[in-house]
C-alpha positions as CSV (number, residue, x, y, z in Angstrom):
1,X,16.4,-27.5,17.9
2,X,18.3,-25.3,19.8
3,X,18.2,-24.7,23.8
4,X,16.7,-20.7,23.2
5,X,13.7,-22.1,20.7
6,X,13.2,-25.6,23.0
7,X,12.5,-23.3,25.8
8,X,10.0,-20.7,23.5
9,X,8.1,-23.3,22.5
10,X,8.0,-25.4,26.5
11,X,6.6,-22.0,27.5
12,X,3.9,-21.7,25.2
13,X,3.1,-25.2,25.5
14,X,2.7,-24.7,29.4
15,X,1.0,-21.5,28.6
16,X,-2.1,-23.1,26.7
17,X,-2.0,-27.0,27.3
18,X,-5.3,-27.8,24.9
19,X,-2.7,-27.1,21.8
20,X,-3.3,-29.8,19.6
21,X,-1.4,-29.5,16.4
22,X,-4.0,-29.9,13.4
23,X,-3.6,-32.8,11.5
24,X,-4.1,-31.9,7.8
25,X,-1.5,-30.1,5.8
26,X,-3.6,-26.8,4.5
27,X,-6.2,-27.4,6.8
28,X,-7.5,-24.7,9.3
29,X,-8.4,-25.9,12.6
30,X,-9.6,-24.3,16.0
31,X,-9.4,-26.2,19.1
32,X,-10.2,-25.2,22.7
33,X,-13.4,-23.3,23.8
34,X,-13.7,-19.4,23.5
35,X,-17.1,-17.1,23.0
36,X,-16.4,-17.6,18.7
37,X,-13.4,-19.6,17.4
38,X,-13.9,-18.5,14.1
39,X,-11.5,-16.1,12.3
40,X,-12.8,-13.4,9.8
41,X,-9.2,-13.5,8.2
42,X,-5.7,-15.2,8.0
43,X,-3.4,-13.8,5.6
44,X,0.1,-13.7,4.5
45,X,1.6,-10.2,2.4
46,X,5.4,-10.4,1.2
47,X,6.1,-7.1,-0.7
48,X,9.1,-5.3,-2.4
49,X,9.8,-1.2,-2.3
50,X,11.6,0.5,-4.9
51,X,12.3,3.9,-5.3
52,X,11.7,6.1,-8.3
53,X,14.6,9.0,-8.3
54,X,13.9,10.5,-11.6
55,X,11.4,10.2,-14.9
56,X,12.8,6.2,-15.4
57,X,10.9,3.7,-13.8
58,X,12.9,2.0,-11.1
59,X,14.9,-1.4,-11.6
60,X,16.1,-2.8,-8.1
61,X,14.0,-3.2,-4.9
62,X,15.4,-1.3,-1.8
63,X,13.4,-3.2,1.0
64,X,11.6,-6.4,1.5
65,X,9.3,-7.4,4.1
66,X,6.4,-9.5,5.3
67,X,2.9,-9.2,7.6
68,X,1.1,-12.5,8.7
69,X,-2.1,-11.3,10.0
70,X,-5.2,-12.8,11.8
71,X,-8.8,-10.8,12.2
72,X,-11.7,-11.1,13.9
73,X,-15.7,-10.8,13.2
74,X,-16.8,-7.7,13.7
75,X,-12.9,-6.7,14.5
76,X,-13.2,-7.4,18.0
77,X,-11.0,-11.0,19.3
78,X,-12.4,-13.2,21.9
79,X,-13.4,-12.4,24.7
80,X,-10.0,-13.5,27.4
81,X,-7.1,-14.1,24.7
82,X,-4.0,-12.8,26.1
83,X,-1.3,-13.7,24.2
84,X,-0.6,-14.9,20.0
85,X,1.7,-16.3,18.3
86,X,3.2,-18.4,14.7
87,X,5.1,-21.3,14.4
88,X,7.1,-21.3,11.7
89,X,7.9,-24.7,9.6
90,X,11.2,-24.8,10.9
91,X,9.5,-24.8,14.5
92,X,10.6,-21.0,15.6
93,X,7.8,-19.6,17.5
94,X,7.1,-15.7,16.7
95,X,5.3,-14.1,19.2
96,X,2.1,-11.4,17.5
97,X,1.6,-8.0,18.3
98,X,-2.2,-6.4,18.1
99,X,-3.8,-3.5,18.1
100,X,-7.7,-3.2,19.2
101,X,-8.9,-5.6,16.6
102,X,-6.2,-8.1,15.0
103,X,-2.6,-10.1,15.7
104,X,0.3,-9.8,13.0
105,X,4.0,-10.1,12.7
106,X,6.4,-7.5,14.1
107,X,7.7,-5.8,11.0
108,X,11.3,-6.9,10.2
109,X,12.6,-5.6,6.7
110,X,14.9,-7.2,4.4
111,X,17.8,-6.8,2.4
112,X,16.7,-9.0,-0.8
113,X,14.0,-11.1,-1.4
114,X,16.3,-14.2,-1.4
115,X,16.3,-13.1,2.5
116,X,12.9,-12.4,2.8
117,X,11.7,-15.7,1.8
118,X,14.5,-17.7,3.4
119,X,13.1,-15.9,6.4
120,X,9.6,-16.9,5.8
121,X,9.8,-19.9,3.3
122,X,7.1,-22.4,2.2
123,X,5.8,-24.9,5.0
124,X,3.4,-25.2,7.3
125,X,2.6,-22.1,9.2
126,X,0.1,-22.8,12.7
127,X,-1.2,-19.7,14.6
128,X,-2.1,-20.1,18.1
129,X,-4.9,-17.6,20.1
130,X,-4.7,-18.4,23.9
131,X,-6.0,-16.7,27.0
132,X,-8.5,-17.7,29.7
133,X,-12.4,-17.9,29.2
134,X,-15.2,-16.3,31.3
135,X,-15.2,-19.7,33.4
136,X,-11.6,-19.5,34.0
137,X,-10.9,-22.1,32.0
138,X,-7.2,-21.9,30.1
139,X,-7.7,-22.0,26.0
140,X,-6.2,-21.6,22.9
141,X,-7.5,-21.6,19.5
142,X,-5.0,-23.3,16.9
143,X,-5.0,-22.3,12.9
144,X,-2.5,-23.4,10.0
145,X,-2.0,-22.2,6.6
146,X,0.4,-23.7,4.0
147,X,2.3,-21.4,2.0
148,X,3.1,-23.5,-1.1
149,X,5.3,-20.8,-3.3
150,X,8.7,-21.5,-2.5
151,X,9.9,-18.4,-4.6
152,X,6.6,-16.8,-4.4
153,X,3.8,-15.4,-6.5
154,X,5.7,-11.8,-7.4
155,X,3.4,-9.3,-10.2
156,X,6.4,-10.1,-13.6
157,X,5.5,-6.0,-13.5
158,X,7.3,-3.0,-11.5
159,X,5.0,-0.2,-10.5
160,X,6.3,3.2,-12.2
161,X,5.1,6.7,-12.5
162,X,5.0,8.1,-16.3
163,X,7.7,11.2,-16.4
164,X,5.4,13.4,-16.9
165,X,3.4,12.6,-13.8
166,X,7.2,12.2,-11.7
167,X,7.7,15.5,-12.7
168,X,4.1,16.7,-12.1
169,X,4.1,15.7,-8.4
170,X,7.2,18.3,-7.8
171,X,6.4,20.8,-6.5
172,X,2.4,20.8,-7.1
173,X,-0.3,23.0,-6.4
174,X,-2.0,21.4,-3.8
175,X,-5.3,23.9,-4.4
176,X,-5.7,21.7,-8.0
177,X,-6.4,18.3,-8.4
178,X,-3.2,16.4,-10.1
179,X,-3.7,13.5,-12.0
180,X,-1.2,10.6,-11.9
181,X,-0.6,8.5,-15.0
182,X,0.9,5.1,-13.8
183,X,1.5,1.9,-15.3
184,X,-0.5,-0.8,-15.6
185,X,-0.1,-4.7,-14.1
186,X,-1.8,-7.9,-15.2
187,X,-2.4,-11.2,-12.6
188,X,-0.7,-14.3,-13.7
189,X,-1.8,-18.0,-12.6
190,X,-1.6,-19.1,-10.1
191,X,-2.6,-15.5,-9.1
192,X,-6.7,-15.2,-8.5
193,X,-7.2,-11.9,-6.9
194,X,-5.6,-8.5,-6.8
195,X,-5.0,-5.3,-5.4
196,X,-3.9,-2.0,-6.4
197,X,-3.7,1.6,-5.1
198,X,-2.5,5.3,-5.4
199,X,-1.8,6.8,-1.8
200,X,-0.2,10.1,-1.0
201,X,1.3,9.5,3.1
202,X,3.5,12.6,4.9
203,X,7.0,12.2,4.9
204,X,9.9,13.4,7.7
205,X,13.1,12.6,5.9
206,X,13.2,9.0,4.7
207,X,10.3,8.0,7.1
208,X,7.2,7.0,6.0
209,X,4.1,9.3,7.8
210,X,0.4,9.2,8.2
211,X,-1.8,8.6,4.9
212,X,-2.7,11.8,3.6
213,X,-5.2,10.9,0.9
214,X,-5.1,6.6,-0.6
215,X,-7.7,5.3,-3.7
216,X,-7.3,1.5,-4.1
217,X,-8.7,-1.2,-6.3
218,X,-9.4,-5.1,-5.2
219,X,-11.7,-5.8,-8.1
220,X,-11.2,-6.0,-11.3
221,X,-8.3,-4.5,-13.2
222,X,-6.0,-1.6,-11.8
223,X,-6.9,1.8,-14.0
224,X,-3.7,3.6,-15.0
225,X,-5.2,7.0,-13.9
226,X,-5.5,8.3,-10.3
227,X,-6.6,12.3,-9.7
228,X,-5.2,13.6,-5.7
229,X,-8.5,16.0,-5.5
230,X,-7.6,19.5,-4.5
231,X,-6.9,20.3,-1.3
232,X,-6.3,17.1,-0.3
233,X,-2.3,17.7,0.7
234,X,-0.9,20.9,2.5
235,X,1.2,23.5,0.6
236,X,5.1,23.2,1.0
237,X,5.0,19.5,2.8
238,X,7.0,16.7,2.3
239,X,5.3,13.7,1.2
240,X,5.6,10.2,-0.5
241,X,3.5,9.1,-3.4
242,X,3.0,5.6,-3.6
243,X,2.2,3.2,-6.4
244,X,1.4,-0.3,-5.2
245,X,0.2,-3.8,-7.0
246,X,-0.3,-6.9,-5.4
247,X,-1.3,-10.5,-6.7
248,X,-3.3,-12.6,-4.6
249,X,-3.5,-16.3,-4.3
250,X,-7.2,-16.4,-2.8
251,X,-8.8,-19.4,-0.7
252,X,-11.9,-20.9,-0.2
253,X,-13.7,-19.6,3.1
254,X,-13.6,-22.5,5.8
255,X,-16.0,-23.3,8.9
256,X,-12.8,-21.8,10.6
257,X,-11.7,-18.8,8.6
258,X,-14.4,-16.7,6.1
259,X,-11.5,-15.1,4.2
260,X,-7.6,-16.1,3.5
261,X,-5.5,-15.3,1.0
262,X,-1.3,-15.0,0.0
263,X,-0.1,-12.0,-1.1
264,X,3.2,-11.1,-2.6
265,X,3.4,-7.2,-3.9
266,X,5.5,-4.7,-5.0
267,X,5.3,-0.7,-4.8
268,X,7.1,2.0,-5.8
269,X,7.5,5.7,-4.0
270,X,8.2,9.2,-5.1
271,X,9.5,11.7,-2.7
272,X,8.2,15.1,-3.3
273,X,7.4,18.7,-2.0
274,X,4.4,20.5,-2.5
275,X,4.7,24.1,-3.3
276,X,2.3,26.7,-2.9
277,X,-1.7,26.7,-2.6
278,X,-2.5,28.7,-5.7
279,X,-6.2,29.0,-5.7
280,X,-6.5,31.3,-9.4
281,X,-5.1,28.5,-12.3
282,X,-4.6,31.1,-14.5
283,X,-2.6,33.1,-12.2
284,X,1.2,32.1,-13.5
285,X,2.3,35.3,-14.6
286,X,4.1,38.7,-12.7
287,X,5.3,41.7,-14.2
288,X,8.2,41.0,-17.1
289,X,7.0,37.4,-17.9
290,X,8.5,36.4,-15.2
291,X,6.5,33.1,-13.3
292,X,4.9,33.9,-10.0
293,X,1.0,34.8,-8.8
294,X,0.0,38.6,-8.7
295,X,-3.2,38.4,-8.4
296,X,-3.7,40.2,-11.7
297,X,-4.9,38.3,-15.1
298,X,-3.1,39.7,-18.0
299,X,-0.4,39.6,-20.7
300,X,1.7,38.1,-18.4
301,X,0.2,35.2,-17.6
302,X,-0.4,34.0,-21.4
303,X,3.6,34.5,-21.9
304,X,4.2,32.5,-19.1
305,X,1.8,29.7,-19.6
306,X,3.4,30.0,-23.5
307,X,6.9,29.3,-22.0
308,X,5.5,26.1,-19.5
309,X,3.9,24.3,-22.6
310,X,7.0,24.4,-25.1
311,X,9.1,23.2,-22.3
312,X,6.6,20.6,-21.3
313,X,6.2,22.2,-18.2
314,X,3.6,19.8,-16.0
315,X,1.9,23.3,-14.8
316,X,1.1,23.7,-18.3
317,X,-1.1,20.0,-18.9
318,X,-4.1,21.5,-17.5
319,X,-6.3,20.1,-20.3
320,X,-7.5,16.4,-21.4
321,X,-9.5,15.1,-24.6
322,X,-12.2,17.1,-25.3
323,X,-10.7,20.3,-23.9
324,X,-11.8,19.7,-20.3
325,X,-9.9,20.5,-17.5
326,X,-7.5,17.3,-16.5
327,X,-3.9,16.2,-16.6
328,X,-3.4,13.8,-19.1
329,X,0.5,13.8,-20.0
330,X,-0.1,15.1,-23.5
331,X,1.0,19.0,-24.4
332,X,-1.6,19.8,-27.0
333,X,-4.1,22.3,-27.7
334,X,-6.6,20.9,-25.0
335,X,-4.5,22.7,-22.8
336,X,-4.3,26.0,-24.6
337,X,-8.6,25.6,-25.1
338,X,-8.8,25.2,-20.6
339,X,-6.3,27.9,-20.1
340,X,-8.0,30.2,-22.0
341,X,-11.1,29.2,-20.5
342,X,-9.8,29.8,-17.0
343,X,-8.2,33.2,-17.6
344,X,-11.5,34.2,-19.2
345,X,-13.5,32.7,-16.5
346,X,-11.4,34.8,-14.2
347,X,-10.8,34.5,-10.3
């Protein structure tokens, strides 16, 4: 071991003296004496990003990175911890960052996912909780997980948005709901659990903002159809649509920790603009046939809407199955039937 990790792990040794390192490999153990030692959650999510550029689904991941995280009951730690940290297989101690209600791993990305799980590789992982009880008395609460998947778990699948919902998100009326065809992922052994899940999140540049509107799925599988209701995002804003699947290898609750689980995912995001809040559907149409709202139903707007659907124009898949109002990725004559019923029904 070298001098700079020797001295890491003398200090947190000194730090919280009733550190005994639990015996069975897999096994989750707290030692020491807080208000609750139990944990509501210890879990591990490895996940590649790609980026989809144009109507092909993506092919090579651009980031990699990982989150170990540990919760609380009722998201609230013990009462006096003060510090948190991970001991990796290899012995390097990683010190945990919190917010109000949980620890986890400062967020490092990676190049590959070679690097990623050379970084964080199978072993023996023990997560340490220390502080000083109302009596004054040092502690620190010691859990391990073993993460067995040298290569890891990874969905066979990458997530992709169908062209004509890629080209649907440009530029979209954010007064109409949109509806975004993905594809669709299935959980292989020794996979037990999943989760998927559609979010919309601000974007400045290349940096990922505030969620803006998210549906997930953790039961069950992932449906290939998510509708952003309307109004949900702002007119002419940047955002990122994201597509994301993860396969989860689930374990059984302990005495120690009600919920843990691995997790190695992969997502996929759009960048796109919204364009402008038209709140009249039928309103396409300005003088000439030209695109563009007037506020006028007429000629106009048939002759525009004619042009957008023989062009497969995604302003013109207004209509799904049944001729009800929906995006469905299909040009037919459902969208003709709820165009026709929206100029009709008027503004």
């Amino acid at each position: 071991m070298n001098l700079p990790a020797l001295n890491q792990r003398l200090s947190h040794v000194l730090r919280a003296p009733a550190v005994i390192a639990a015996a069975a490999i897999g096994s989750l153990a707290a030692i020491g004496s807080t208000a609750s030692a139990q944990l509501s959650g210890l879990t591990f999510q490895y996940q590649s990003t790609y980026l989809q550029t144009s109507t092909s689904p993506p092919t090579t991941s651009t980031a990699h990175d990982f989150t170990a995280a540990v919760s609380f009951p009722n998201s609230q730690p013990p009462s006096g911890v003060e510090e948190a940290w991970v001991e990796k297989p290899s012995g390097t101690m990683v010190n945990l960052d919190t917010t109000s209600s949980f620890y986890y791993t400062p967020n490092e990305v990676y190049p590959t996912r070679e690097a990623l799980m050379a970084a964080w590789p199978t072993g023996l992982y023990q997560f340490t909780i220390a502080g000083i009880d109302e009596d004054d008395n040092e502690f620190a609460n010691v859990y391990t997980k073993q993460q067995p998947y040298a290569a890891g778990v990874w969905p066979s699948q990458v997530p992709a948005f169908t062209p004509a919902s890629y080209t649907g998100l440009l530029g979209m009326n954010p007064a109409q709901p949109r509806a975004v065809v993905v594809n669709m992922f299935t959980v292989t052994p020794p996979g037990n659990g999943q989760l998927s899940g559609l979010s919309v999140n601000l974007r400045f540049g290349t940096l990922l903002g505030p969620t803006a509107w998210s549906s997930l799925t953790t039961i069950g599988a992932p449906t290939p159809t998510r509708t952003i209701p309307a109004g949900a995002l702002q007119p002419n804003t940047d955002y990122y649509a994201t597509w994301y699947f993860a396969q989860r290898v689930v374990s059984p609750p302990s005495a120690e920790v009600e919920y843990s689980h691995l997790s190695f995912g992969n997502l996929t995001r759009v960048a796109f603009r919204t364009g402008n809040a038209v709140a009249c559907p039928p309103d396409i149409g300005v003088q000439g046939g030209a695109p563009g709202a007037d506020a006028q139903l007429d000629n106009n707007d048939f002759i525009v809407f004619i042009d957008y659907f023989f062009t497969q124009n995604p302003l013109a898949d207004r209509g799904a199955q049944g001729g009800v109002p929906g995006t469905d990725g299909v040009f037919d004559n459902n969208d003709f039937i709820v165009f026709i019923d929206q100029f009709f029904a008027g503004c």
